[in-house]
C-alpha positions as CSV (number, residue, x, y, z in Angstrom):
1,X,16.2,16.1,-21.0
2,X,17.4,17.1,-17.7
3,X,15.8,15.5,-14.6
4,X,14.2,17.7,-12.1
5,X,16.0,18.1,-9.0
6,X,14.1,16.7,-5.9
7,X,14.4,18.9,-2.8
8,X,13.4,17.5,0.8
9,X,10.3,19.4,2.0
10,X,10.9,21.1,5.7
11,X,10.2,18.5,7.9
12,X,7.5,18.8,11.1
13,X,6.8,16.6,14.0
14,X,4.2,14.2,13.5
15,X,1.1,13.8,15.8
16,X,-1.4,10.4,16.4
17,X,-4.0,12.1,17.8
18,X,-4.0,14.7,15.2
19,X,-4.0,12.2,12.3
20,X,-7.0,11.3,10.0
21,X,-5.2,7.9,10.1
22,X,-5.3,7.3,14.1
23,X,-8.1,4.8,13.5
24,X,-6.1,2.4,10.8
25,X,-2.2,2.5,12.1
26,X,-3.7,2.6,15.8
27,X,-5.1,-0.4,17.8
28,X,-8.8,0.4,19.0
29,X,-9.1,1.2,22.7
30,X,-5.2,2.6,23.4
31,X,-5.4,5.6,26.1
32,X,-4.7,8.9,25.7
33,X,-1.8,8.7,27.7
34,X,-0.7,5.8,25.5
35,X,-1.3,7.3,22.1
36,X,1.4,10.6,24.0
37,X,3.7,7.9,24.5
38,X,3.9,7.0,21.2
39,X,4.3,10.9,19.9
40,X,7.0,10.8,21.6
41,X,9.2,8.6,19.8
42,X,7.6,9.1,16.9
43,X,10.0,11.4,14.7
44,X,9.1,13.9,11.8
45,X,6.7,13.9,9.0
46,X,8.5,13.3,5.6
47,X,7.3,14.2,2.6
48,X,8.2,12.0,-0.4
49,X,7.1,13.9,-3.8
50,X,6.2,11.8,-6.9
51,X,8.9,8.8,-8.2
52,X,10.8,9.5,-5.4
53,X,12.5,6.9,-3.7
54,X,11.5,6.5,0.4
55,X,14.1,4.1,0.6
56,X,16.3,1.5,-1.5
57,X,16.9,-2.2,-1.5
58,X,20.1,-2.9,0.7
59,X,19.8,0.5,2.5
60,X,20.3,-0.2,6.6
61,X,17.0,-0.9,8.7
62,X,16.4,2.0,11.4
63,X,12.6,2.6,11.1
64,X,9.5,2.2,9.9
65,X,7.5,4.4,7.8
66,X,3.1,5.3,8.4
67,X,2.0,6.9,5.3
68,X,0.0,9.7,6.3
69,X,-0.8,10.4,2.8
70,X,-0.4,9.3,-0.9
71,X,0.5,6.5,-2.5
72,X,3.0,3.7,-3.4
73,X,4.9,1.1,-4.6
74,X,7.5,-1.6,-3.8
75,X,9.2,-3.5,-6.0
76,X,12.6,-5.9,-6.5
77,X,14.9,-6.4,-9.6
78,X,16.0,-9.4,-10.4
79,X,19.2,-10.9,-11.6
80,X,18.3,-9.6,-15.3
81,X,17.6,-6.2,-14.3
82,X,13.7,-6.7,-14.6
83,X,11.6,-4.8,-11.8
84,X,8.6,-6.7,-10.5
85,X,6.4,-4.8,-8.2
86,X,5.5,-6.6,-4.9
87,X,2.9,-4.1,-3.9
88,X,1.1,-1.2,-3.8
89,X,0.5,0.8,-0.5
90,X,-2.0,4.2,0.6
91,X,-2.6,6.1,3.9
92,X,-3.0,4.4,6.9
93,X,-0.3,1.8,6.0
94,X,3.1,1.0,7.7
95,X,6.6,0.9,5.0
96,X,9.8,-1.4,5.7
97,X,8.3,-4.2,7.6
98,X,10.5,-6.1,5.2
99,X,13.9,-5.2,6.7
100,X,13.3,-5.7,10.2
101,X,16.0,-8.3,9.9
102,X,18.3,-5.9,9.2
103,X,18.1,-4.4,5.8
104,X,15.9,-3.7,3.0
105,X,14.5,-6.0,0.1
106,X,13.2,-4.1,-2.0
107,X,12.6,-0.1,-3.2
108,X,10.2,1.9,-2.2
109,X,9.0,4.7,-4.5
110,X,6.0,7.3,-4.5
111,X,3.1,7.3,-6.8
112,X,2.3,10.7,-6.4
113,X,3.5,13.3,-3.7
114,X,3.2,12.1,-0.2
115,X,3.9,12.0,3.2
116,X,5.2,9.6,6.2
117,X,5.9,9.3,9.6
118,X,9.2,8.4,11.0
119,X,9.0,5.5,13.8
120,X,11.9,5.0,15.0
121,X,12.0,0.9,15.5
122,X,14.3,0.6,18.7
123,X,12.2,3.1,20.7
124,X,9.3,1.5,19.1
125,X,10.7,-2.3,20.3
126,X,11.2,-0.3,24.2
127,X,7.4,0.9,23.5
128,X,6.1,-2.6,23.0
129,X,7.2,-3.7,26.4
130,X,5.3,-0.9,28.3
131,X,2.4,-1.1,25.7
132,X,1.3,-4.8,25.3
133,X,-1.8,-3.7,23.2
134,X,0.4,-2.0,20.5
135,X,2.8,-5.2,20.5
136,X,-0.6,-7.1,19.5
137,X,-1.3,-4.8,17.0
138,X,1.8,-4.8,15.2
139,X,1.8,-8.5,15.4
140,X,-1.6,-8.3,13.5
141,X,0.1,-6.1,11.0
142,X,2.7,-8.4,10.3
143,X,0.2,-11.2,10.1
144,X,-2.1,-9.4,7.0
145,X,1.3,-8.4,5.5
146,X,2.4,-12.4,5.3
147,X,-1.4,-13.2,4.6
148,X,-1.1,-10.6,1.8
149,X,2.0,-11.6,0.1
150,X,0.7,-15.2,0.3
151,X,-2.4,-14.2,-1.9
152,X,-0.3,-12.6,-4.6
153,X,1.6,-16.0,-4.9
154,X,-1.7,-18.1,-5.3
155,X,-3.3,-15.3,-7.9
156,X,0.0,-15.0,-9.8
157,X,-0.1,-18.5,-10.1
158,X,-3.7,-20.5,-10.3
159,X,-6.2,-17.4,-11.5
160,X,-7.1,-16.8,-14.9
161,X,-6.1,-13.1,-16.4
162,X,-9.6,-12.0,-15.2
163,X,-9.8,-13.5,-12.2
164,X,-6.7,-11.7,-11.1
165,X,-8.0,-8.4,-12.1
166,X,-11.4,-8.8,-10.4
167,X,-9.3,-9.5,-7.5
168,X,-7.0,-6.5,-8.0
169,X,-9.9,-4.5,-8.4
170,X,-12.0,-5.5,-5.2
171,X,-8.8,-5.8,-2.7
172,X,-8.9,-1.8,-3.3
173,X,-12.2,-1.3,-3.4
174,X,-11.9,-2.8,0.2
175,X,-9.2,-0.7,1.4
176,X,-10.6,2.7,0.2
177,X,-13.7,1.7,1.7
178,X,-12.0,1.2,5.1
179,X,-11.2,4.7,5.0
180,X,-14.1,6.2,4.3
181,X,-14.3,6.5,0.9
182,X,-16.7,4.6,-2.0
183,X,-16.8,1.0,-1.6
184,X,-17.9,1.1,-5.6
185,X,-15.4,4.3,-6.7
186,X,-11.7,4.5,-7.0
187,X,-9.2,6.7,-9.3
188,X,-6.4,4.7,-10.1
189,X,-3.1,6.2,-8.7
190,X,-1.0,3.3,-11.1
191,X,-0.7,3.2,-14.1
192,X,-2.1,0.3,-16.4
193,X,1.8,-0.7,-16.8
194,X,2.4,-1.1,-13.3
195,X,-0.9,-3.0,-12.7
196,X,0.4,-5.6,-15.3
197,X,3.7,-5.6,-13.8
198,X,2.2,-6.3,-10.7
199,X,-0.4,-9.3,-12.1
200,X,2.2,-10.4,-14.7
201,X,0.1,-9.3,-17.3
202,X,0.9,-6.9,-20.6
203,X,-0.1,-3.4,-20.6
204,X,-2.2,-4.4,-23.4
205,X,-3.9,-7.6,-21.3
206,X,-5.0,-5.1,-18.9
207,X,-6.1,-2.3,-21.2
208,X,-8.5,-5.2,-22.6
209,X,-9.6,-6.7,-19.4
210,X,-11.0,-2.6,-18.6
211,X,-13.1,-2.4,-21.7
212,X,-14.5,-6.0,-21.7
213,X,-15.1,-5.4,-18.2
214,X,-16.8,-2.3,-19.2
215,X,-18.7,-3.1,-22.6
216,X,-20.4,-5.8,-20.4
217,X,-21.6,-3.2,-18.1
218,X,-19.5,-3.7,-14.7
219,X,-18.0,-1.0,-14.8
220,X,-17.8,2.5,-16.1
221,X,-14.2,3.3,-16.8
222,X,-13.0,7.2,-17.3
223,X,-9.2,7.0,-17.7
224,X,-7.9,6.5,-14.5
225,X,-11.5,6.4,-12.5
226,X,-13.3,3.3,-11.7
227,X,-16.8,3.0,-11.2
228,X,-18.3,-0.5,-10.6
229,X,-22.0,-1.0,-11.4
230,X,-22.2,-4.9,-11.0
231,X,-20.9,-5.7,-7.6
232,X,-22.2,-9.3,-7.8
233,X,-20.4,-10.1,-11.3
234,X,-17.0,-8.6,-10.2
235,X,-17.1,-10.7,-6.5
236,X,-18.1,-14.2,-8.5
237,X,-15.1,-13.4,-11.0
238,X,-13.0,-13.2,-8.3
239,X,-14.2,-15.9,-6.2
240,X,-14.1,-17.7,-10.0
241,X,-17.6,-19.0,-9.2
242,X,-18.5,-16.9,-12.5
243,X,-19.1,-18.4,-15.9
């Protein structure tokens, strides 16, 4: 079978102001004249269509990516050729804060068709200096992104199969909720094989774990749409306070 050929979508100047995502990539209270500043050296919009690469481990560090919208995932190879993914990203989230030192460490690849905003880093460092609020907000970012990568460690590690799937399950529950959407409802934009790559468990653990989860009425589960109905059950799973 022939593989499609991928063809770079015409590519526009991006806007802040104009964004449905100002509120999540932006620090609360930066001016007007601040948020200009920052169009500025902002470059174009990009859009990425589905299992295409944004960028490649070992490709040279020159900016960072907002996703304006879509979905996806970053993962590494290791020394036997096995892909593990490291993490799965939506709108409103930055890409390649992992080769600020100078290149990247992993691959970056969309879940479905999508679309970013180039930020230049060097303008963005001269930015930083005139804008002391959006240095402390990218300082934050960095922070949650350590924090983040730190919780995948411990649940990889020290939580039960269920336990890390509660926790999968919640941690995007949050995140959709923080952009407006259901705080209970979420279509899955993985697949069940990436979510066990990503919890190091087998396509088959994690096609169990959705219908015990659902025969004991926490959820309502329609192929790739998630509904949770006990709130309470899924939250003490996670917290492993459940018995």
């Amino acid at each position: 079978m022939i593989a499609p050929i991928m063809i770079d979508a015409p590519k526009l100047k991006a806007s802040c102001g104009a964004c449905s995502m100002h509120a999540l990539c932006l620090p609360m209270g930066l001016g007007d004249a601040d948020v200009d500043r920052l169009d500025m050296i902002i470059g174009l919009r990009r859009r990425v269509f589905r299992d295409q690469h944004l960028y490649r481990r070992g490709d040279p560090f020159r900016q960072l990516y907002a996703i304006r919208f879509g979905h996806f995932k970053t993962y590494q190879v290791n020394s036997a050729g096995e892909s593990q993914i490291t993490g799965f990203q939506m709108a409103g989230e930055l890409l390649g804060m992992d080769a600020i030192s100078g290149s990247h460490h992993c691959d970056a690849v969309a879940l479905e068709d999508s679309e970013v905003c180039e930020i230049p880093f060097a303008r963005l460092e001269e930015l930083f200096a005139e804008v002391p609020a959006l240095l402390r907000h990218f300082h934050r970012i960095l922070s949650q992104e350590i924090t983040r990568e730190q919780n995948v460690m411990l649940f990889l590690g020290n939580m039960r199969a269920e336990q890390r799937f509660a926790v999968f399950l919640l941690n995007l529950m949050s995140r959709y909720a923080a952009r407006g959407y259901s705080s209970t409802c979420l279509q899955l934009r993985m697949s069940r094989e990436e979510i066990g790559n990503y919890l190091g468990l087998t396509i088959e653990s994690v096609s169990r774990l959705l219908t015990r989860f659902k025969s004991q009425g926490w959820l309502i589960v329609d192929k790739r749409d998630i509904t949770v109905l006990d709130m309470a059950r899924l939250k003490a799973l996670a917290a492993g306070t459940s018995g």
